[in-house]
N, C-alpha and C positions, 0 to 999 in steps of 0.2 A: 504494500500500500504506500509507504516511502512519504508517510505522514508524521514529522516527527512532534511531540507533543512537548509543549510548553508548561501546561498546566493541569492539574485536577482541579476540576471544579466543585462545591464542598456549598449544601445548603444543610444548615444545623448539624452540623459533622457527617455529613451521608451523601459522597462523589453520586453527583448525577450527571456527569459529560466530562470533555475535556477540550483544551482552550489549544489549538496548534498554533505553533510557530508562525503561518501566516495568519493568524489572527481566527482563521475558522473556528468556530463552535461548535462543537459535535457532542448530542446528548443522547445520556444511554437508556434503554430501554429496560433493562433489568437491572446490571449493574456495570462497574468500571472495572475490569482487569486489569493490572500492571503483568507486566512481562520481564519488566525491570527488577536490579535487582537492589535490595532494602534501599540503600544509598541514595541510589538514584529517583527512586521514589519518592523518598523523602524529602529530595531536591524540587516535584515537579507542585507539592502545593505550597501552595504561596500567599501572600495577603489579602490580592482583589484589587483591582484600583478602576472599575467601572460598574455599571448597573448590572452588569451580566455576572460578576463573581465579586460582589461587595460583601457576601457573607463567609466566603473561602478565604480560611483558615488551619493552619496543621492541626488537627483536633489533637485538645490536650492529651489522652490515651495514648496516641500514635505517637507522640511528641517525648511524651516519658518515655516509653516502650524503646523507640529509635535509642535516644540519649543513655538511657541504663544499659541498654542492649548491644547496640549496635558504632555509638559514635561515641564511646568512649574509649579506653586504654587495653581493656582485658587488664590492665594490674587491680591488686589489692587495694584495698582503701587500710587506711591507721585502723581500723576494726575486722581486716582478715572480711571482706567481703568483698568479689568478684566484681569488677565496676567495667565489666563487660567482654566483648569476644573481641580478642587481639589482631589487628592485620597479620594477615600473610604475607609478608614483602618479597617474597621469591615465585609467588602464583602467576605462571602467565595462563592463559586459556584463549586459545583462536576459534571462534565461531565462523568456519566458510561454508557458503550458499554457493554450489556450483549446478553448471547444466549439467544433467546427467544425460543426454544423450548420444546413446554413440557404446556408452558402459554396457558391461555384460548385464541381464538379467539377474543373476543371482548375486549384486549387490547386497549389501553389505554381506561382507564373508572375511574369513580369517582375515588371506591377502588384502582385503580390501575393507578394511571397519571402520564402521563411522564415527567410532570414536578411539583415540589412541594416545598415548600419554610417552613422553622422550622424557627417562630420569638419567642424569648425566652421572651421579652417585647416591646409589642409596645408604652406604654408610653413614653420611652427612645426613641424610633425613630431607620433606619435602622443601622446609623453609631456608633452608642454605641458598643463599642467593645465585640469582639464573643455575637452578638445577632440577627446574620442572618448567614441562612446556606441556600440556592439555589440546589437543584439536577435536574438534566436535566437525561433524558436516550432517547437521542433523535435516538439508535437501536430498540425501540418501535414503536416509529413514519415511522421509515424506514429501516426496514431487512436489508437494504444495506450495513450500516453505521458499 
């Protein structure tokens, strides 16, 4: 679709559309899926600064949740209490969408999987820096995508 999105839109903490980068407004019909991941999410709602999302706001739930969770330290706090999940600084992961036409039929297979992961040492473990690369081509798994 190659719509990239700007915003969630957010009437009394409950996304009912979202606000794309050219300005379009697109409202959902059941609900809002993210596909993104926490981070990035949490980057797409935002304050409102017109009639159309004057009530969009990070609802405070989601807002703790992220910040205890997600967008702190993973260290300790001075009371031995987990102050959330620590980056990974060595994780790369490549997402490629290729045309699969022309490929054998019985894709994905051994020789050929759609997902596959290059560790350069695993004595060192995943987070030793540049010593994991992750490739997904998850247009293998589904023509769709």
């Amino acid at each position: 679709l190659n719509c990239p999105v700007d915003q969630v839109l957010l009437d009394n903490n409950k996304a009912y559309g979202v606000r794309l980068v050219d300005g379009t407004i697109l409202k959902a019909k059941q609900a809002v899926v993210s596909n993104a991941d926490p981070y990035i999410t949490y980057n797409f709602f935002g304050s409102g600064n017109d009639d159309e999302t004057t009530s969009s706001s990070i609802p405070e739930e989601f807002d703790t949740y992220m910040k205890e969770t997600f967008l702190s330290t993973g260290e300790e706090d001075e009371d031995d209490n987990n102050t959330g999940i620590p980056d990974l600084k060595s994780f790369i992961h490549i997402h490629a969408g290729i045309d699969a036409k022309g490929l054998p039929d019985n894709i994905p297979n051994a020789d050929f999987p759609a997902q596959w992961a290059v560790v350069r040492d695993w004595d060192v473990g995943v987070e030793a820096p540049r010593n994991i690369v992750l490739c997904s081509m998850p247009s293998l798994l589904d023509p769709d995508l």
